[in-house]
N, C-alpha and C positions, 0 to 999 in steps of 0.2 A: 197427751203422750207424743214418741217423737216418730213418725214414721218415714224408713227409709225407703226411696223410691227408685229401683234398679230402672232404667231405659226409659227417664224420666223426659226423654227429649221425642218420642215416637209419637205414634195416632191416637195412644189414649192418655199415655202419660202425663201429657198437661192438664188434659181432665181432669184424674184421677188428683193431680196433686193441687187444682183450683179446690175439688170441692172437700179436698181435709183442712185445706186452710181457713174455707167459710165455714168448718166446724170447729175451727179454733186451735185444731190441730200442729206440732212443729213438724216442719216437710223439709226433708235432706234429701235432693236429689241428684242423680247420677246418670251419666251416659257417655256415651264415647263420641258423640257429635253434640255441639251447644246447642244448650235447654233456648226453644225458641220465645218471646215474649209473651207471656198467657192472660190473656183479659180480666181484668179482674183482680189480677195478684201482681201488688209491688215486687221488685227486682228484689229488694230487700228484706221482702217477706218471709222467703226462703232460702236455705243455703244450701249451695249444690257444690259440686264437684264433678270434673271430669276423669272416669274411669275406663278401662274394658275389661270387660265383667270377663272374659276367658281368662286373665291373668290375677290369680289366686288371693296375690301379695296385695293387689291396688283394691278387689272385693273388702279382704280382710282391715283394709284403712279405711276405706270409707264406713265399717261398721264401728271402729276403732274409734273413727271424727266423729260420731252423729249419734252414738249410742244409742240405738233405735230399743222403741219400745216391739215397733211392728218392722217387719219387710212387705214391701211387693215388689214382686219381679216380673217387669214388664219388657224384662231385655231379651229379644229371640229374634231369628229373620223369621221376616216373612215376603213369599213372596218369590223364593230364590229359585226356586224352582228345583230340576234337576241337576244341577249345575255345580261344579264347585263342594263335590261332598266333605271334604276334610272341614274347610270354610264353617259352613254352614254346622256340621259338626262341632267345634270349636263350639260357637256361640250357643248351640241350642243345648247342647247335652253337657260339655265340661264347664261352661258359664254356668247353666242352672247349676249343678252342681259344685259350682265353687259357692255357690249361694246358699243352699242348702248346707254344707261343712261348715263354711265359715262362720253360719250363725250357728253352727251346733259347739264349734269349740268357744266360742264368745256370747255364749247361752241367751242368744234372741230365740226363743223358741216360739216365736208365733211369725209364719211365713205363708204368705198368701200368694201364687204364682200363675202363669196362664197357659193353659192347657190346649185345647181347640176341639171344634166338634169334626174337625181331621181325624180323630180317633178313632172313628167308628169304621169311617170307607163308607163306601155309596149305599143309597138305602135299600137296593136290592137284598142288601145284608136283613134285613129286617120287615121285608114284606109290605104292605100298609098300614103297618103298627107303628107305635111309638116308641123308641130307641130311650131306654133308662141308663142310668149310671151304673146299672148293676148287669149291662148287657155285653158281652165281650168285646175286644176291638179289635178292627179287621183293617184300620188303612192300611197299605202302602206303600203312597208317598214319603218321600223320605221327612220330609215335614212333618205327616204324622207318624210315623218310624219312630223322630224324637222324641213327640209330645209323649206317644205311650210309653216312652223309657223314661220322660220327664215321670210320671206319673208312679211307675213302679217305681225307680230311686226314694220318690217321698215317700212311698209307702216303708220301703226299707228305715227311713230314716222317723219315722213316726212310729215305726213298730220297734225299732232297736234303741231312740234314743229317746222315747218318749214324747218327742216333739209333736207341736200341731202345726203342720204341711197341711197346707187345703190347695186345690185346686181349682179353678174355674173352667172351664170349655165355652170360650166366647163361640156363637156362629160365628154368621159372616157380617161382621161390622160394618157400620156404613155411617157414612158422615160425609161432608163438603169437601174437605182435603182428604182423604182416604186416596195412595196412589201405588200401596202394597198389596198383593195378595188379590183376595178373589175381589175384582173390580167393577166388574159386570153388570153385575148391580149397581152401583154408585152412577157408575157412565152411564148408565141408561136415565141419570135423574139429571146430574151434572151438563152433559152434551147438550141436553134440550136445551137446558135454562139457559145457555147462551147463545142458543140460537142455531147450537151445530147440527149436524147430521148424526146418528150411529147406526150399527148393523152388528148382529151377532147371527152365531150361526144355527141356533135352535131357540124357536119361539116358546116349547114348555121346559127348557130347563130350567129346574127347580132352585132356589135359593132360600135360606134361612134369616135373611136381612135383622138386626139389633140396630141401634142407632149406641154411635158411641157414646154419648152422655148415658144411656141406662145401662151399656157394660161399664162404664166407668164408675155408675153408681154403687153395680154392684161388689165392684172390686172394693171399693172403700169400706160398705155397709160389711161386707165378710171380716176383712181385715182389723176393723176396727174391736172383733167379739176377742174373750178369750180362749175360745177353742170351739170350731162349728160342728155339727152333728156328724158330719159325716167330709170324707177325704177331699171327694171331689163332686164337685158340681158343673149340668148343665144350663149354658146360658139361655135356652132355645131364643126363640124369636119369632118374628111372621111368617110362616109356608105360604110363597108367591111365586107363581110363574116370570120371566122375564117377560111375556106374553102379556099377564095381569098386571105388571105391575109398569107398562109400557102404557095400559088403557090407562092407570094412575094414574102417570104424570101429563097422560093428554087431557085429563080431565082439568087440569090446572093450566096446560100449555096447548090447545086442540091444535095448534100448528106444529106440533111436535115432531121430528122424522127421525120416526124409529123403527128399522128395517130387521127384518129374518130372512134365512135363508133356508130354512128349513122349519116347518109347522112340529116337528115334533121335537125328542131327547131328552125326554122325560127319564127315560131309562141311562142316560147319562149321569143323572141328578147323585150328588154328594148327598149322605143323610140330613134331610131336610122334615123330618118328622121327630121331634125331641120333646121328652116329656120335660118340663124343668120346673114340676110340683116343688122340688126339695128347697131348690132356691129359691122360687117365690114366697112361699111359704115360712120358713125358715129364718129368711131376712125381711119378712114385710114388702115384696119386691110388686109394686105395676109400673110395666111398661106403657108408654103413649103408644097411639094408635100409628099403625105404618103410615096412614095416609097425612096424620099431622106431621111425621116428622119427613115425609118426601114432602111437603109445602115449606117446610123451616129449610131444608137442603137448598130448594130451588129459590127460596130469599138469600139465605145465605150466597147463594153463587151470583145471586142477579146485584144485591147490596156490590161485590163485591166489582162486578163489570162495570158497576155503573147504571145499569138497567131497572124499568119502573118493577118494583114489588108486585106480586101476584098476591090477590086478599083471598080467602077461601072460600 
C-alpha cells in the first residue's frame, strides 16, 4: 500500500518512513524543510514532496500525487513554547485539520496522527494512579490546548464522516538527535557521552522517556491496520527520575557530571504515570528496556564524536 507521510523530515519521520519501506511499503513524503538522508533507504526509494501542511491547496496535491492508501501526520511544532501563538496555531490545529478534510473529500479514510501525553497536564491531575485514555484532559500549555483540539476534531470527523482518525499520545521521546521539546532527558544521556558537563534544576523531576524507534514502531504498526479499536492511544514509556536516570548513564559513563540544584520537583512532574495496556496489546507492542536504549544513545553520540564505544 502507499502511505502518505506529513512532516516526513522531523525526529521521528525518518523512522517512521525507513521502517514501512523495510515492509515493503510505497512512502510519499512531505515536509516543509528537506527530507534529511535516512540510513538504510535509497534517495529513490521514496517520493517526497515539499509542502506546508497550513496551506490547504498544497495538502490537497500531495494527496492528489501519491494517492495514499494511509496518512500519518507527523507535522506539528514542538518545542515552541509560549511564543508566537497564531504561528504555532497555524501548524498544530489548521495543518492537522487540513489533513483531516482533505483526506475526507479525497476519501483516504485511514489517518493516523500525533497526539502527546501533553494532554493530560501534570500528574497531580491523577494522584499516584495511572492516567488511561478514558481519563479527562487537563493541560494547559498551549501545545497541549492543540493536541486536545487535535483530538476532538478527529473525533468530530470519525463520528460525522465515518472515518478511522486514530491518535497516538507519544511521551517524551528520546533519541540522539532529539533537539525539540522536552530535552531534559536526552541531555542528561547526550552531554555525558561527549564528555560534557550538565545541571538541571530538580534531581526528581519526573519524565516518561520512549526511544524513538519504538514510537516510530508504533506509529507504522497503527497505521498500517484497517481501522484500530479505539480513537486514541497512549504511548507510555519508563517512569524515571532525572535523578535515576543520571545513576543510568554513570553506570555506563561513572565520570559522568551530572549536577542538580535542587534534590526534589517531583511535584513539578508532567503525567508520567500512563497506563498504555491498549496499545501494547492491541498492536503486539514491547518496548527495549530504558537502560539498552541509553547505552545505544551514548554509542550513537560517541560513534559520532569519534570517541571509543561503551560495551555494556
Amino acid at each position: 500500500m502507499t502511505v502518505l507521510v506529513l512532516g516526513g523530515a522531523g525526529f521521528i519521520g525518518p523512522r517512521v518512513i525507513r521502517k514501512l519501506v523495510e515492509r515493503g511499503e510505497e512512502v510519499y513524503a512531505t515536509d516543509i524543510n528537506p527530507l534529511p538522508d535516512i540510513p538504510g533507504v535509497e534517495r529513490d526509494a521514496i517520493r517526497s514532496a515539499r509542502i506546508d501542511i497550513t496551506d490547504f491547496e498544497q495538502v490537497t496535491r500531495a494527496i492528489v500525487e501519491s494517492e495514499p492508501d494511509r496518512i500519518i501526520n507527523l507535522a506539528y511544532l514542538l518545542g515552541g513554547g509560549e511564543g508566537n501563538p497564531h504561528h504555532q496555531m497555524r501548524l498544530n490545529i489548521l495543518g492537522m485539520d487540513n489533513c483531516f478534510e482533505a483526506a475526507r473529500l479525497l476519501g483516504v479514510n485511514r489517518v493516523v496522527y500525533a497526539s502527546s501525553v501533553a494532554v493530560s497536564g501534570q500528574q497531580a491531575n491523577f494522584g499516584d494512579r495511572l492516567a488511561t485514555e478514558d481519563d479527562g484532559t487537563f493541560g494547559t500549555s498551549q501545545y497541549a490546548v492543540h493536541k486536545i483540539f487535535n483530538e476532538f476534531q478527529a473525533k468530530m470527523f470519525n463520528d460525522n464522516y465515518d472515518m478511522s482518525v486514530t491518535g497516538i499520545r507519544p511521551a517524551n521521546v528520546t533519541g540522539p538527535d532529539k533537539v525539540r521539546g522536552s530535552t531534559d532527558h536526552v541531555r542528561c544521556v547526550t552531554l555525558p557521552s561527549r564528555g560534557e558537563p550538565v545541571s538541571f534544576p530538580y534531581q526528581e523531576m519526573m519524565r516518561l522517556p520512549i526511544h524513538v524507534e519504538d514510537i516510530a514502531e508504533a506509529f507504522v504498526r497503527v497505521s498500517l491496520v484497517d481501522r484500530s479499536e479505539y480513537p486514541v492511544y497512549n504511548s507510555g514509556g519508563t517512569a524515571i527520575s532525572l535523578g535515576d536516570l543520571a545513576e543510568m548513564v554513570r553506570g555506563y559513563l561513572p565520570d559522568a557530571q551530572i549536577a542538580f540544584d535542587d534534590p526534589g520537583g517531583r511535584e513539578h512532574s508532567g503525567n508520567y504515570l500512563v497506563d498504555n495496556s491498549r496499545l501494547l496489546n492491541e498492536f503486539e507492542l514491547t518496548y527495549a528496556p530504558l537502560s539498552q536504549r541509553v547505552l545505544e544513545i551514548i554509542n550513537d553520540v560517541r560513534a559520532d564524536e569519534g570517541l571509543p564505544l561503551i560495551s555494556s
